[in-house]
C-alpha positions in Angstrom: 80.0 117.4 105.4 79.9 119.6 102.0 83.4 119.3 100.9 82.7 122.1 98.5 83.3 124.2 101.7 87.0 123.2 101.4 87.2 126.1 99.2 84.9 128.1 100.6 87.0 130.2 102.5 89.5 130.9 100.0 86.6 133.3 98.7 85.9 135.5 101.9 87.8 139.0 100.8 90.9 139.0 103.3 92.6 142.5 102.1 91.1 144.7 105.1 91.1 141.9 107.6 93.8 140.1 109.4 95.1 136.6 108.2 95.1 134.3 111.1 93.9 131.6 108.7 97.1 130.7 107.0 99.4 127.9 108.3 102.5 129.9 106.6 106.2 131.1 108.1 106.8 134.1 109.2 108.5 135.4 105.6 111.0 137.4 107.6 112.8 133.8 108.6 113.3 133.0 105.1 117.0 132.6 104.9 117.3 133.9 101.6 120.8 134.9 102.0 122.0 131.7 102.7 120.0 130.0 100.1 121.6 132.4 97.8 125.4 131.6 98.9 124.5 127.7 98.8 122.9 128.2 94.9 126.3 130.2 94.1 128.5 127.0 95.8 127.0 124.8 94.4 126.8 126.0 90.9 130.0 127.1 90.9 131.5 123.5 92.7 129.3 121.3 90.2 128.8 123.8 87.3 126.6 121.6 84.6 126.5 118.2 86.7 124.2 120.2 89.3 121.8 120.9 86.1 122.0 118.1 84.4 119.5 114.7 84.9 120.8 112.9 88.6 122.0 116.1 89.8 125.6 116.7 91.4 127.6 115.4 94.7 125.9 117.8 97.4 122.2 115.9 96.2 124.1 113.1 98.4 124.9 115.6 100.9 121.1 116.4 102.0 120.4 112.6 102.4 123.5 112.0 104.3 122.0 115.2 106.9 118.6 113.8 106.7 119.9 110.2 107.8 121.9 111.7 110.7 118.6 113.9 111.8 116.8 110.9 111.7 119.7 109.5 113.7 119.7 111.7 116.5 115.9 110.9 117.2 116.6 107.4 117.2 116.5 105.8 113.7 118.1 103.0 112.7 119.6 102.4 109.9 120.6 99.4 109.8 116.9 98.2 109.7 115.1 101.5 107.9 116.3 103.9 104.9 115.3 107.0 103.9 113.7 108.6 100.6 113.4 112.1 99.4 110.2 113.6 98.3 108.9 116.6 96.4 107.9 117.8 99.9 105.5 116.0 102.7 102.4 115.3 100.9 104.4 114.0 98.1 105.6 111.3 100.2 102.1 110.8 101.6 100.8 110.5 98.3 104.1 107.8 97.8 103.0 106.0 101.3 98.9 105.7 100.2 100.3 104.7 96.3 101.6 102.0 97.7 99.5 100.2 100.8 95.8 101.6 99.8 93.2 100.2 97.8 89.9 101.3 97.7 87.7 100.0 100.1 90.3 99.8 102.2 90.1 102.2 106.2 92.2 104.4 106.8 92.2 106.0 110.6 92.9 109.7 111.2 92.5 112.1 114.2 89.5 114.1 114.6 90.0 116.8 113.3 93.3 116.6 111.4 95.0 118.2 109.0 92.7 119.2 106.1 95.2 118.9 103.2 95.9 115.0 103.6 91.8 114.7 103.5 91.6 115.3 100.1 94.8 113.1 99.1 93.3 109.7 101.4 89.8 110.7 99.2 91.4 110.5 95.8 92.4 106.7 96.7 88.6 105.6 97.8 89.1 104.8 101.1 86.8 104.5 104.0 88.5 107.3 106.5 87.3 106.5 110.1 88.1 109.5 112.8 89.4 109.0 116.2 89.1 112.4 118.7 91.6 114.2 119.8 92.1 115.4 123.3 94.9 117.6 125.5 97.0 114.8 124.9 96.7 114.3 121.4 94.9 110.9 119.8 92.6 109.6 122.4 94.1 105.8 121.9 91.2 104.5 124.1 88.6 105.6 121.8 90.7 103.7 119.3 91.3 100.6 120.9 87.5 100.4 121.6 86.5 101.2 117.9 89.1 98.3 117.1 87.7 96.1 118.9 83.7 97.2 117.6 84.8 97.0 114.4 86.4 93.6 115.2 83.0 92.1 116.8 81.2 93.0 113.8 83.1 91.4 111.5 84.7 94.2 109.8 88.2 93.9 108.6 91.2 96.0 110.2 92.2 99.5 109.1 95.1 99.4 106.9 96.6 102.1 108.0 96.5 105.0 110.8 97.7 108.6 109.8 98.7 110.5 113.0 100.2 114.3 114.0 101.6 113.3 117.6 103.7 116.2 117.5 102.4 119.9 118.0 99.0 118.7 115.8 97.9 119.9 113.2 95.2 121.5 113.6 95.2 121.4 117.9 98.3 121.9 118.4 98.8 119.4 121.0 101.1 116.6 121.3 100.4 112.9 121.7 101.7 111.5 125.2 104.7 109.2 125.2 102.3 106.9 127.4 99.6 106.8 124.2 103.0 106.9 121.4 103.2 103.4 122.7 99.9 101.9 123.4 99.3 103.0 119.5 102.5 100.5 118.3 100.7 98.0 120.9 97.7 98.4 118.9 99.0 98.6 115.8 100.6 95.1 116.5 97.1 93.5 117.7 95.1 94.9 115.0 97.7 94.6 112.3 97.9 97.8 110.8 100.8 100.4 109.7 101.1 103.9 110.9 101.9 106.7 109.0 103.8 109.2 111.3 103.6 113.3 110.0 106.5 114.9 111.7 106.1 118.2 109.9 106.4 120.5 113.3 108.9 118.1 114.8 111.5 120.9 115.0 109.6 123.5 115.6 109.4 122.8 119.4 108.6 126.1 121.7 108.8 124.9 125.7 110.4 121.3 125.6 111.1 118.4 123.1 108.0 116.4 121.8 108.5 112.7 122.8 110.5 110.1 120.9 109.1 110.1 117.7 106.6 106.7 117.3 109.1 105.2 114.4 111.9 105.3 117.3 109.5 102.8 119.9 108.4 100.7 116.8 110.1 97.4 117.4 107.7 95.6 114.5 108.9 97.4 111.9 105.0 99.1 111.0 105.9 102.9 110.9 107.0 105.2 108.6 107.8 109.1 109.5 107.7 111.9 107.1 109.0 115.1 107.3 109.3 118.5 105.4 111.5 121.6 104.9 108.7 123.7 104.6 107.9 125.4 108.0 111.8 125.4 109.0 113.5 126.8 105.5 110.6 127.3 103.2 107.5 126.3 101.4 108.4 127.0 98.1 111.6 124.6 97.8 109.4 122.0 98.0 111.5 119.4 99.7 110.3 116.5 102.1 111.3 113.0 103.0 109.9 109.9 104.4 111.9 107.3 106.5 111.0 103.8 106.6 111.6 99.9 107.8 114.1 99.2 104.5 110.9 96.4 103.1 108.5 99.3 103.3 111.1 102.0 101.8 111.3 99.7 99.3 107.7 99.4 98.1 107.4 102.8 98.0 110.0 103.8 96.2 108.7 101.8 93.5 105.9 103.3 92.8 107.0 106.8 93.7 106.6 109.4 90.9 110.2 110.5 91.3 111.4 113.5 89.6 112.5 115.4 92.4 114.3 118.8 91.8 117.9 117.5 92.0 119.2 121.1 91.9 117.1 122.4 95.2 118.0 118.7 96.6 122.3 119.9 96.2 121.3 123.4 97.1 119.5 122.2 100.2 122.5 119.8 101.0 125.2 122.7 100.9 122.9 124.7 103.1 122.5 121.9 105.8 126.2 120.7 105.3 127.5 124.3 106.1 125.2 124.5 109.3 122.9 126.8 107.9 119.8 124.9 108.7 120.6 124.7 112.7 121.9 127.7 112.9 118.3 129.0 112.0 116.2 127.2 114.4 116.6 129.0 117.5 115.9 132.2 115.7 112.3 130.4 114.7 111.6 129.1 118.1 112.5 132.5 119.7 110.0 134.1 116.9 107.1 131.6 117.5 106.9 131.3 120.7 106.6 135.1 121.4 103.7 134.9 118.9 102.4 132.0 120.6 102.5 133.7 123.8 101.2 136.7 122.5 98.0 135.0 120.9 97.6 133.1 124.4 97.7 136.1 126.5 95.0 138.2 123.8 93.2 135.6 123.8 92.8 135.2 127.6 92.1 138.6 127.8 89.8 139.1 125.2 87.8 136.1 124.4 84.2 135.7 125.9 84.4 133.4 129.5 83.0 130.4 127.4 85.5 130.2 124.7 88.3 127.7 125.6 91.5 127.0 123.5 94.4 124.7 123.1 98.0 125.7 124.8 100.7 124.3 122.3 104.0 123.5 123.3 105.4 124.0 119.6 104.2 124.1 116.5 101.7 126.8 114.2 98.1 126.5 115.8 95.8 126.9 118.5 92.7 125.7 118.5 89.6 127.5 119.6 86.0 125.7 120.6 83.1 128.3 120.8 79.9 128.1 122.6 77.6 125.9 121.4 75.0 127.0 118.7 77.6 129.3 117.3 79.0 127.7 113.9 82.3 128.7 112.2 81.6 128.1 108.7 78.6 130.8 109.4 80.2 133.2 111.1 83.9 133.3 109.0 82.3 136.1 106.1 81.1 138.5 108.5 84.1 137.7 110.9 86.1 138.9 108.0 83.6 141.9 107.6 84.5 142.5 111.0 88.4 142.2 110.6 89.5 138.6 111.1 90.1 135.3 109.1 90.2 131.5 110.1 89.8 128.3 109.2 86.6 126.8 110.4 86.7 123.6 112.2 84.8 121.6 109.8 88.0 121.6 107.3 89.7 119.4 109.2 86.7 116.6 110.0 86.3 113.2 107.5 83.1 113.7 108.4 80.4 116.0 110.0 82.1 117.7 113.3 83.8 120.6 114.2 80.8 123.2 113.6 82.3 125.4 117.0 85.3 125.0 116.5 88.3 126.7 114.3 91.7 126.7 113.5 94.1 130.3 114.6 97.5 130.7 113.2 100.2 132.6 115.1 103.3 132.3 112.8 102.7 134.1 109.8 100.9 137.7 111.0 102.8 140.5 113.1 102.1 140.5 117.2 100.0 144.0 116.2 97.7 142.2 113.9 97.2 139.4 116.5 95.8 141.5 118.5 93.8 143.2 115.8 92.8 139.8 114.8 91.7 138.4 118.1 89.8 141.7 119.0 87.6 141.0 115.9 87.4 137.4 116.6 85.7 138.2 119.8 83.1 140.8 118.6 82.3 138.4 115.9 81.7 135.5 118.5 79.6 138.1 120.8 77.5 139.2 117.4 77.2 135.4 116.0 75.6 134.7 119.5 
């Protein structure tokens, strides 16, 4: 595809039309309060230490949260460690500085998220797709590209980079069954797996399955997660967790310089409970979106549009007729009153043309249905 379009969209005039493009929180979660109180502690407990270079004791105090997160879904310390990040694509960046060289393949979901795209390019590797269905990565179509790829000589991917929970940009959520015929793969075919938990937490019906890292008995997976869509964007704050030999390569070559002072302010605030405390509230908030977007767009939507139904997470995918392409019809959808992201975003290569990505978190329920109304006069007039 024309990657210039990855910026395409950031020009169509959103001021009279509703945003159901962004993958933001809902700003009214922001627990600004309580990142206020945990600044105040924390400056006032550690006074210069906090500012100065290595940062004070409550830096230590979001590992030691992180670690027993980590814990709860299954990690094991004893064999893995864990490293703070300057948020999730930080630690991708640390993950691909460390394992990737160009020429190497790198598998993805088609489509997947459209951010990481543009980090796996900067490293020249060849990025192979694999399709997603209802229940996430469709590990058969992997396991026979393997074994093509295998036949023809061609060497094994280095590394696969997966969503399995709430998927980015589907929102679906890869099968416990298919979690573990990946690590069976990954063994055969000798490649690691590089496992985006992102919307782990930010389950709306039931638990996603154990997280791949926590069936991994070969020590080949490293998770990475992020404060950003369950505290905040801006703090900039993520982590990766690793077999200890793998944690170890990348932390030497990872950029460090993380911001020591969020790091202690982010520890009081977990340490004092604040960070659990919030999560119900989210889940209560997004899943009456969620629900809300569902049921407009079951009753609005032409008969031939069909959609994704996310247990959790930020997005629903839509698939339009075919003949009718998102990337045309996103100015005068926003003419009409609505933004998206078109599907072709989120594909390494040409794919997605009906298809595009809705957001339900950031936008009020009024403007969803504002937003879906326009969404379906725009299909109707693209036709």
């Amino acid at each position: 595809m024309d990657h210039s379009a990855y910026g395409s969209w950031r020009n169509i005039a959103t001021d009279d039309a509703v945003s159901l493009s962004f993958g933001f929180p809902d700003p009214d979660l922001f627990p600004e309060d309580k990142l206020h109180t945990s600044l105040k502690t924390v400056l006032a407990d550690e006074g210069d230490d906090a500012l100065q270079y290595g940062g004070g004791d409550y830096q230590e105090s979001l590992t030691s949260f992180l670690k027993e997160q980590e814990r709860e879904r299954g990690i094991d310390f004893e064999t893995h460690e864990l490293l703070v990040t300057n948020g999730a694509t930080d630690a991708i960046d640390t993950v691909c500085r460390a394992f990737l060289e160009p020429g190497d393949t790198l598998i993805v979901e088609k489509p997947t998220f459209m951010g990481v795209l543009g980090v796996f390019r900067n490293f020249g590797v060849n990025i192979v797709g694999v399709p997603v269905d209802d229940d996430g990565m469709d590990v058969e179509a992997l396991a026979d590209l393997l074994e093509t790829r295998q036949t023809a000589g061609q060497e094994s991917p280095k590394l696969l980079y997966t969503i399995p929970d709430f998927h980015n940009p589907t929102g679906t959520t890869l099968s416990r069954e298919r979690r573990e015929r990946l690590l069976e793969l990954a063994t055969e075919y000798e490649f690691g797996i590089l496992e985006d938990g992102a919307y782990s937490d930010l389950w709306l019906d039931e638990q996603a399955p154990p997280p791949i890292a926590t069936l991994d008995t070969s020590e080949r997976v490293i998770r990475v997660g992020s404060f950003a869509k369950t505290v905040a964007p801006g703090i900039r704050m993520g982590w990766l967790t690793a077999p200890s030999k793998i944690r170890t390569a990348a932390r030497s070559v990872a950029s460090g310089g993380t911001n020591t002072l969020i790091e202690g302010v982010l520890g009081k605030y977990c340490e004092a409970g604040y960070f659990d405390d919030l999560l119900p509230e989210i889940r209560e908030t997004y899943r009456a979106k969620r629900d809300h977007m569902l049921a407009e767009l079951d009753r609005q939507m032409p008969a031939d549009v069909t959609w994704t139904d996310p247990t959790g997470g930020f997005f629903i995918w839509v698939e339009l007729p075919e003949g009718i392409d998102s990337q045309s019809m996103l100015e005068p959808a926003a003419e009409t009153g609505v933004t998206y992201l078109p599907g072709p975003l989120f594909y390494p290569d040409d794919g997605g043309s009906n298809s595009l990505r809705l957001s339900f978190t950031y936008v009020k329920q009024d403007e969803i249905t504002a937003g879906i109304k326009a969404l379906a006069e725009s299909i109707e007039t693209a036709r």
